[in-house]
C-alpha positions as protocol buffer text, in pm:
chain_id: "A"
residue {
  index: 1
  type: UNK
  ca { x: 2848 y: 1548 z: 1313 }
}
residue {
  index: 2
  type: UNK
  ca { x: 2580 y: 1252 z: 1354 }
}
residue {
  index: 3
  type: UNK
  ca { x: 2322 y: 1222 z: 1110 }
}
residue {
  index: 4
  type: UNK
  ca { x: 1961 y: 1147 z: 1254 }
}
residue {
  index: 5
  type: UNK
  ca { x: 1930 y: 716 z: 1137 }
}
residue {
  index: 6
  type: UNK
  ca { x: 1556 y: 817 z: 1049 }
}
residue {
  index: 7
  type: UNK
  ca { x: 1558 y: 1042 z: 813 }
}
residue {
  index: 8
  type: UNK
  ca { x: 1898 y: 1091 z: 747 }
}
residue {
  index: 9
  type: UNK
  ca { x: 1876 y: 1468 z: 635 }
}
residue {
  index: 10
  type: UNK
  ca { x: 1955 y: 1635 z: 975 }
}
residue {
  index: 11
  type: UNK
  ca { x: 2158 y: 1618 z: 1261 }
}
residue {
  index: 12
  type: UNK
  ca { x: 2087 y: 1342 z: 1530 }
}
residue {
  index: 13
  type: UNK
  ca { x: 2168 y: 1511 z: 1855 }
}
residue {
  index: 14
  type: UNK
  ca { x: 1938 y: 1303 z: 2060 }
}
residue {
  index: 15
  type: UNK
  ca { x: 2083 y: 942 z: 2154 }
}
residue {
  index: 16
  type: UNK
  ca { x: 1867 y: 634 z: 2249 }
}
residue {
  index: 17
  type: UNK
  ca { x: 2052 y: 370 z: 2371 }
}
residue {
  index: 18
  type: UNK
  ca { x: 1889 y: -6 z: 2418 }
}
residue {
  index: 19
  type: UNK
  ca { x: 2023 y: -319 z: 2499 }
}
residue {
  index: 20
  type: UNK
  ca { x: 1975 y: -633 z: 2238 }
}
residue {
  index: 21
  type: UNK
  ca { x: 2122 y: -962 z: 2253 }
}
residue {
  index: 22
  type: UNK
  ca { x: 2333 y: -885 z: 2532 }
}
residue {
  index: 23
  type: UNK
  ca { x: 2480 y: -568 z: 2301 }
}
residue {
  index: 24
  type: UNK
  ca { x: 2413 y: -239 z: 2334 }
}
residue {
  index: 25
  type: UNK
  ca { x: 2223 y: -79 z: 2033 }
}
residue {
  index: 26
  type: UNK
  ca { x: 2293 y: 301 z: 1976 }
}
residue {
  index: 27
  type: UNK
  ca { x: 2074 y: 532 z: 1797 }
}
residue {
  index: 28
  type: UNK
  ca { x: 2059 y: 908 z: 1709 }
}
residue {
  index: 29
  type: UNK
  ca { x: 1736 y: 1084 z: 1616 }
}
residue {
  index: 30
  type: UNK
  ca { x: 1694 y: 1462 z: 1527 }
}
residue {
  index: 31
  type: UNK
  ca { x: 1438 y: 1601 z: 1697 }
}
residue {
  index: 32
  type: UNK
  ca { x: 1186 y: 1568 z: 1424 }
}
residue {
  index: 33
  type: UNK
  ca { x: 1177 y: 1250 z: 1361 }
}
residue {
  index: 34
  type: UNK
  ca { x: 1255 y: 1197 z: 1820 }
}
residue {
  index: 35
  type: UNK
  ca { x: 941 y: 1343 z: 1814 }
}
residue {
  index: 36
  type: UNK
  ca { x: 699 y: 1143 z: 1535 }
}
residue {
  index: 37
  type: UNK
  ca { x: 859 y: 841 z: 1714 }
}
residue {
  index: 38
  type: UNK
  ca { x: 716 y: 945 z: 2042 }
}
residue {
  index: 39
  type: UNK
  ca { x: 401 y: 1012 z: 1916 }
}
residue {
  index: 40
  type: UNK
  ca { x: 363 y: 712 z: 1711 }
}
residue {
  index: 41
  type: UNK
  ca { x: 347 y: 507 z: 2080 }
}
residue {
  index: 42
  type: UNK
  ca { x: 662 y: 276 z: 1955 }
}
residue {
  index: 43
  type: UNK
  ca { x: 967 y: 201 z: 2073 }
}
residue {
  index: 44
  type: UNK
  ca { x: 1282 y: 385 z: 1893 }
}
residue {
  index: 45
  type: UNK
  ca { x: 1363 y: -50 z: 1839 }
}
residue {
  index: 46
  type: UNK
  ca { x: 1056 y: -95 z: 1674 }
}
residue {
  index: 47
  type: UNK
  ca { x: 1053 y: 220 z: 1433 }
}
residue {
  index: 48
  type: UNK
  ca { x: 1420 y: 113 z: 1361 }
}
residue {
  index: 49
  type: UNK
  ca { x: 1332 y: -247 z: 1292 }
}
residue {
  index: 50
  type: UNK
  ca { x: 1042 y: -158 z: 1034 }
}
residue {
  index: 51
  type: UNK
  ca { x: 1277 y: 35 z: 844 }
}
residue {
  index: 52
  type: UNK
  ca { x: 1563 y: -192 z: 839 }
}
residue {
  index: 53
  type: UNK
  ca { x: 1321 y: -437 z: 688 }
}
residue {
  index: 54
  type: UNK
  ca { x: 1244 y: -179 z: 435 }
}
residue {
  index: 55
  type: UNK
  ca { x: 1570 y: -175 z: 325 }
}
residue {
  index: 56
  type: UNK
  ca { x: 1653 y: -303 z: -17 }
}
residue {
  index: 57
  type: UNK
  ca { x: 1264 y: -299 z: -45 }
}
residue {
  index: 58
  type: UNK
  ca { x: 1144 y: -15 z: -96 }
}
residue {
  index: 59
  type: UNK
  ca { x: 1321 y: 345 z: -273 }
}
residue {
  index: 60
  type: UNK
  ca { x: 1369 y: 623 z: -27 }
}
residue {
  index: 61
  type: UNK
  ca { x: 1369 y: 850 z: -334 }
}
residue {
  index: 62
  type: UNK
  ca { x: 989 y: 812 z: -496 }
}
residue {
  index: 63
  type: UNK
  ca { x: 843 y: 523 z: -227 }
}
residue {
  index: 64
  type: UNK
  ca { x: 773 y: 273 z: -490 }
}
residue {
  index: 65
  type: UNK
  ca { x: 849 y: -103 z: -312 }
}
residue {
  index: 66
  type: UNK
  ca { x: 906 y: -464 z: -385 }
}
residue {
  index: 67
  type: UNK
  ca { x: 542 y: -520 z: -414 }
}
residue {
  index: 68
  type: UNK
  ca { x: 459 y: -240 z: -667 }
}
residue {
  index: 69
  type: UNK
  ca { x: 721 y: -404 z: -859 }
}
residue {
  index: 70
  type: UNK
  ca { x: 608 y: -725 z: -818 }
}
residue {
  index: 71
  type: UNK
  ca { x: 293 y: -646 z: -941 }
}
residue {
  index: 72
  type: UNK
  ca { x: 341 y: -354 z: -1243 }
}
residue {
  index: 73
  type: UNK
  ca { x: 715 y: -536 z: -1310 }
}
residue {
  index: 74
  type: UNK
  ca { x: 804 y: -93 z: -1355 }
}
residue {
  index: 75
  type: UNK
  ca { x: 991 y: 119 z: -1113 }
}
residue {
  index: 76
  type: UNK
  ca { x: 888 y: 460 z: -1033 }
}
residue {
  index: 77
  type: UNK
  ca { x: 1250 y: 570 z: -1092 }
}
residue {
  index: 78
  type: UNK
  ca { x: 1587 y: 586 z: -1181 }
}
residue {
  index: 79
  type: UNK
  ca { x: 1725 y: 545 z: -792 }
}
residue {
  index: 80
  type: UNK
  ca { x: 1493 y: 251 z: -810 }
}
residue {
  index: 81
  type: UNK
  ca { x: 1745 y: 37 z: -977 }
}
residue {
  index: 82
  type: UNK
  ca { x: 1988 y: 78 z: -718 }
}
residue {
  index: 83
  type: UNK
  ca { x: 1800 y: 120 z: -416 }
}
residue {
  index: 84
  type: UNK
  ca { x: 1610 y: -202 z: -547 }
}
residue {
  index: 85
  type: UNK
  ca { x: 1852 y: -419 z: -705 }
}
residue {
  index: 86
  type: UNK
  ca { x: 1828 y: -751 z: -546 }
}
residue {
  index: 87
  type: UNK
  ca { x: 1456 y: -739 z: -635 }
}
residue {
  index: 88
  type: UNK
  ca { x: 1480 y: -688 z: -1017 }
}
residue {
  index: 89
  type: UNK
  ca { x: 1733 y: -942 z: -1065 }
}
residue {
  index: 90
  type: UNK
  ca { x: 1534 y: -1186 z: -829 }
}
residue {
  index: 91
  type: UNK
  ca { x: 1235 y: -1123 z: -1082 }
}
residue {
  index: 92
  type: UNK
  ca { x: 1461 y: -1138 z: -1365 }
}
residue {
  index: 93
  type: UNK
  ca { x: 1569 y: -1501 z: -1278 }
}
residue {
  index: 94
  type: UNK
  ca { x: 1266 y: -1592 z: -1201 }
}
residue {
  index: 95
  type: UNK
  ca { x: 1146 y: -1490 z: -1509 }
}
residue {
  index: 96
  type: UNK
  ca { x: 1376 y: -1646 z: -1706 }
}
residue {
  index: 97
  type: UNK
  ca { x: 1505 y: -1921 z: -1544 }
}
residue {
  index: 98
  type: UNK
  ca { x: 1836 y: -1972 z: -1278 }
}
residue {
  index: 99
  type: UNK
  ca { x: 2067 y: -1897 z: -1551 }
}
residue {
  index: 100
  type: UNK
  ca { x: 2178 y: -1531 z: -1593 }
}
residue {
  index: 101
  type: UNK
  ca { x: 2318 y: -1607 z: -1982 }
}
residue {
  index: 102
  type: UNK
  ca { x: 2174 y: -1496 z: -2254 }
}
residue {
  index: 103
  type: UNK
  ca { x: 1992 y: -1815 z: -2465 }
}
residue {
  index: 104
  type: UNK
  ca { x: 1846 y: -1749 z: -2774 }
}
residue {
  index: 105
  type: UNK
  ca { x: 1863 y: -1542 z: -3110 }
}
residue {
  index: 106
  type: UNK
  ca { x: 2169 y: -1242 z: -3112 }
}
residue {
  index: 107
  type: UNK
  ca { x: 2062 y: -905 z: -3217 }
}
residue {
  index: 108
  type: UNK
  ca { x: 2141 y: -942 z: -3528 }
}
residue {
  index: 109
  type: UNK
  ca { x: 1877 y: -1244 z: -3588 }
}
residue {
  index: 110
  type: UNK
  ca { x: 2111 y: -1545 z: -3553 }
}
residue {
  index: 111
  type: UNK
  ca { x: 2145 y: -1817 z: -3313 }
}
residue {
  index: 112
  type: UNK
  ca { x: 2389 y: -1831 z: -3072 }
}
């Protein structure tokens, strides 16, 4: 069984096919989501396109994004640290410097 690419909860048993770069790009919608794309007046290409960007920004489980993080430097929750991993260890590093090794006083008050 196919699962529907949008929401990924149901079975996609309608196919939209659409040529891209010369390739042929395949995708299956339930009829749900088939049917919010048609009404949204995009293209199943464009409504795929948006939420491959979304990808690795933004947690499918509570909705929280890159931004929110960004800007609060909190995730909404726990799937956020997987669904968002690049991100906190982007701000992490940036936070701290390139270096990803601990510099500075141990736990137990000494210097490394």
């Amino acid at each position: 069984m196919t699962v529907c690419d949008l929401c990924g909860r149901r079975a996609g048993t309608l196919t939209d096919r659409t040529v891209v770069n010369n390739g042929l790009v395949e995708f299956h919608f339930c009829e749900s989501c088939f049917d919010e794309i048609r009404r949204s007046g995009l293209s199943t290409l464009e409504v795929m396109s948006r939420v491959a960007a979304r990808l690795g920004k933004e947690c499918p489980v509570c909705g929280r994004t890159a931004e929110d993080f960004a800007r609060t430097f909190s995730f909404g929750c726990p799937e956020c640290y997987e669904n968002m991993r690049k991100v906190a260890l982007s701000a992490v590093q940036a936070a701290q410097g390139a270096g990803a090794r601990h510099i500075g006083k141990r736990s137990d008050g000494r210097e490394r």
